[in-house]
Backbone as a ProteinNet text record, in pm:
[ID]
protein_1_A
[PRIMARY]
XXXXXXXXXXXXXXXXXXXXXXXXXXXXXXXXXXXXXXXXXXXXXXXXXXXXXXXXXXXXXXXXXXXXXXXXXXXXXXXXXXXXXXXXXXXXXX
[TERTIARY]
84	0	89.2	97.6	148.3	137.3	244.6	273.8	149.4	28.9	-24.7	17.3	-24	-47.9	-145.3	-228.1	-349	-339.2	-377.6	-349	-460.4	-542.7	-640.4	-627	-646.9	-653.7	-736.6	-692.8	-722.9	-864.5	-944.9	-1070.5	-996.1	-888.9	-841.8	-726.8	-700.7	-586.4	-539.6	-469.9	-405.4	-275.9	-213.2	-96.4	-31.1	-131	-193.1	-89.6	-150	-82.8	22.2	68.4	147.3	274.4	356.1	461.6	431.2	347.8	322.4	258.8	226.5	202.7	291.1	396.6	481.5	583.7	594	652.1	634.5	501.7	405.8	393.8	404.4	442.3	586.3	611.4	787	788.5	736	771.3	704.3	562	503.6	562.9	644.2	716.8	831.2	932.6	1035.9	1024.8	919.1	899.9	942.7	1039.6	1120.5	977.4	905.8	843.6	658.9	681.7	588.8	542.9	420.6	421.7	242	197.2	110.2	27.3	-15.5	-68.7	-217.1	-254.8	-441.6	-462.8	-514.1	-536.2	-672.5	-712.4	-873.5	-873.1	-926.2	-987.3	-1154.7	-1229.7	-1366.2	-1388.8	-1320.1	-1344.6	-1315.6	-1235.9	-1153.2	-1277.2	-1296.7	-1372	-1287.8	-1160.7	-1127.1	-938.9	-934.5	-777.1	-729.1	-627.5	-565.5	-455.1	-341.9	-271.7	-170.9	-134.9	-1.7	-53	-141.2	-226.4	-240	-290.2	-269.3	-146.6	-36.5	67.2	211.2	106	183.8	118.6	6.8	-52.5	49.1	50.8	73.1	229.6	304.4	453.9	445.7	335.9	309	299.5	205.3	166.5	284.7	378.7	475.1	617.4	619.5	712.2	709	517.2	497.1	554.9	543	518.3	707.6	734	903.2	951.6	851.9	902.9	851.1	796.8	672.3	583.4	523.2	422.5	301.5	221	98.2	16.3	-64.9	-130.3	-265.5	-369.9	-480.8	-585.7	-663	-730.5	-875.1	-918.8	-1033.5	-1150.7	-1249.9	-1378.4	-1331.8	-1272.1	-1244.3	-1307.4	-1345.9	-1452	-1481.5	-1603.3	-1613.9	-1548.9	-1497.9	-1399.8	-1277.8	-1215.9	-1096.9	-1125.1	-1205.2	-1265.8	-1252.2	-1298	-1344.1	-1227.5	-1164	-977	-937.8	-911.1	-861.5	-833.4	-1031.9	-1030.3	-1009.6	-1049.2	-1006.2	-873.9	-794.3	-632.2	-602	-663.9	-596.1	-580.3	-558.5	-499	-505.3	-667.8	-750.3	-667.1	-612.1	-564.5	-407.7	-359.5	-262.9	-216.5	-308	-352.7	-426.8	-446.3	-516.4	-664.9	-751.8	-856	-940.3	-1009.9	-1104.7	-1246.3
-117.6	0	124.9	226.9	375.6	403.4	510.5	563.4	713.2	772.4	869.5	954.9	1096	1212.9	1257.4	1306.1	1408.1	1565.4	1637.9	1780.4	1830.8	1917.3	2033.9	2147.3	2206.5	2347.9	2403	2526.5	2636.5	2698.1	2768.7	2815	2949.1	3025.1	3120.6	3084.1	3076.8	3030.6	3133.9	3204.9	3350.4	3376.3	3523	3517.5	3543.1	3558.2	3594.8	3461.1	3340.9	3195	3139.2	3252.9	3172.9	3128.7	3175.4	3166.6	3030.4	3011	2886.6	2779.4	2763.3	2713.4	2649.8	2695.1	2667.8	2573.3	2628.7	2535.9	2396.6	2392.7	2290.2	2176	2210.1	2146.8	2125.6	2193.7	2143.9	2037.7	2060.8	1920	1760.7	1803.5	1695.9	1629.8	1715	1663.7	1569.8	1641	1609.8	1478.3	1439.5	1305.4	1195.6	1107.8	995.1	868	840.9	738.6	800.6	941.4	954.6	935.3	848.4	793.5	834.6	912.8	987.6	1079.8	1254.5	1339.7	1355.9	1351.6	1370	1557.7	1614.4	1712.3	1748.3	1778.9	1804	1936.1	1956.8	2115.5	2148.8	2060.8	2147.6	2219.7	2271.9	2405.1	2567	2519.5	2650.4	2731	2862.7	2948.8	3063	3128	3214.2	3198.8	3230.7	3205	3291.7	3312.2	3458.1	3396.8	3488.2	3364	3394.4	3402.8	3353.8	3203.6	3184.7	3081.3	2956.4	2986.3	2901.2	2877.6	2946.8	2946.5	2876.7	2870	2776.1	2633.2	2616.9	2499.8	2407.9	2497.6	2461.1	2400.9	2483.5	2430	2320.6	2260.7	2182.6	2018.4	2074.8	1951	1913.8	1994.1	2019.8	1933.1	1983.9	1901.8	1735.4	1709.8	1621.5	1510.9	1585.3	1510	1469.5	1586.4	1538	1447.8	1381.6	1313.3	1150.2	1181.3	1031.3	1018.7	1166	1130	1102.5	1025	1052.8	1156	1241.1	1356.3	1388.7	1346	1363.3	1439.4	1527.3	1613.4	1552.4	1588.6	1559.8	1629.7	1656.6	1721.6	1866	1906.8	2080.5	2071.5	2261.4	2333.8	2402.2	2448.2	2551.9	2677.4	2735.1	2843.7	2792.9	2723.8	2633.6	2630.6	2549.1	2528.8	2677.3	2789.3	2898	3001.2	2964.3	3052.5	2973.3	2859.9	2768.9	2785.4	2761.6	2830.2	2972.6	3053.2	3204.3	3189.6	3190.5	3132	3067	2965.8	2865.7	2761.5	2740.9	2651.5	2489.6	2460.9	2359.2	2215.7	2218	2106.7	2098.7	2216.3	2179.3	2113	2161.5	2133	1997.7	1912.3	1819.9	1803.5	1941.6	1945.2	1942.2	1809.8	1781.4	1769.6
0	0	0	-84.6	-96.3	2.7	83.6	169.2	126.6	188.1	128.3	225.5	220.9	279.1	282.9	299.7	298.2	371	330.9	328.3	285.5	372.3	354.8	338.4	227.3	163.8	265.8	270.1	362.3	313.6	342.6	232.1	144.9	229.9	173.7	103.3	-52.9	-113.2	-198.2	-67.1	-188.4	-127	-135.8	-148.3	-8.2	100.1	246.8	326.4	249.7	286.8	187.7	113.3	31.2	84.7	163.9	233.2	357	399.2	549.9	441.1	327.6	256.6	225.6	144.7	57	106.3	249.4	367.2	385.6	415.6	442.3	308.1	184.4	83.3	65.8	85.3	35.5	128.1	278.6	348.4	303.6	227.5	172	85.8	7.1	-162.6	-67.3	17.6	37.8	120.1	171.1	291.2	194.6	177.5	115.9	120.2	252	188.6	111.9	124.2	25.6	-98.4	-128.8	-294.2	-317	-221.9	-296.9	-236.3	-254.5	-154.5	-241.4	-109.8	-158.4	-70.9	-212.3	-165.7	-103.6	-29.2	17.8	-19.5	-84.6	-127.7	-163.6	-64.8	-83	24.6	107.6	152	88.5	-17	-92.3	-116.1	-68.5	-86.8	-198.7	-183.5	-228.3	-296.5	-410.2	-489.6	-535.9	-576	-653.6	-729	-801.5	-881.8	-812.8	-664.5	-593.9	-546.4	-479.4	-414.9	-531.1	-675.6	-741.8	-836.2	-822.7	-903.8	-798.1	-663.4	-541.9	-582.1	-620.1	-647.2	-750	-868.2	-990.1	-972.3	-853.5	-809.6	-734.7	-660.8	-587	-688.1	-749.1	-864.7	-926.5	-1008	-1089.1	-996.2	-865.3	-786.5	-720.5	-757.8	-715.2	-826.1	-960.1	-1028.9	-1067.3	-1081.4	-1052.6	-972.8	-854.2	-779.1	-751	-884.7	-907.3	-776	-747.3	-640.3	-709.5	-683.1	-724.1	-629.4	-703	-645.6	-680.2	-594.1	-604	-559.8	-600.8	-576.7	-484.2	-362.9	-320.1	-298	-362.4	-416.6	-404.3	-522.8	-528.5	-521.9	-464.1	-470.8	-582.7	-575.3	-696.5	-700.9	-621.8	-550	-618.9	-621.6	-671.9	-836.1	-857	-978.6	-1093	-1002.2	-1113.3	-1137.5	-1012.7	-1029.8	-1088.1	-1119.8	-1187.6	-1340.1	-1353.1	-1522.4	-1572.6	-1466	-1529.8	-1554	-1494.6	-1493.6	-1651.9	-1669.9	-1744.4	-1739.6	-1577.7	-1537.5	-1526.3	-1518.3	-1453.7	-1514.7	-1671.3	-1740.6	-1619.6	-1605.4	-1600.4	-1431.3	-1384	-1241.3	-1190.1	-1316.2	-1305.6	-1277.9	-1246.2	-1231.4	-1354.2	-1337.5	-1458.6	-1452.8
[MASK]
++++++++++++++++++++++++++++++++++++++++++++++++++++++++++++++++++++++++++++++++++++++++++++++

C-alpha cells in the first residue's frame, strides 16, 4: 500500500498563505516514503494567482518526484480561479 499524505486546503488560497504554505508542501514533496498526496480542497472558498501558481509548483514538484497527487472534491472556488487562470488542465482538475 502507498505511503499517502493528505493535506487540507485552507478556504483562503491567496498570497496571504502563500509563504506557510509553501513550507508545508515542500515538506510533503520532500517526505522519502511519500508515494502519494491527496489534496482536500472542498473548503476553498477564495484564490488569486499567488495561491494558485503555489498549487501549480506543488503539482509540478509532485510530479518530478513520481508522487501521485490527487485532488479531493475541489470546490467551486478552486474550480473557477482555476479556469479564469488557465490553469484547470494543467492542475489536473477535470
Amino acid at each position: 500500500m502507498p505511503a499517502t499524505n493528505e493535506f487540507q486546503l485552507p478556504e483562503s488560497l491567496t498570497i496571504v498563505q502563500a509563504q506557510s504554505l509553501h513550507d508545508q508542501f515542500e515538506q510533503l514533496v520532500e517526505q522519502e516514503s511519500c508515494e502519494q498526496i491527496v489534496l482536500r480542497a472542498d473548503t476553498v472558498e477564495r484564490t488569486d494567482t499567488a495561491g494558485l501558481q503555489l498549487l501549480l509548483a506543488l503539482v509540478l514538484a509532485a510530479k518530478d518526484r513520481q508522487i501521485n497527487l490527487v485532488w479531493d472534491r475541489p470546490s467551486a472556488g478552486l474550480l473557477a480561479g482555476a479556469s479564469t487562470l488557465g490553469l484547470r488542465q494543467a492542475l489536473g482538475l477535470h
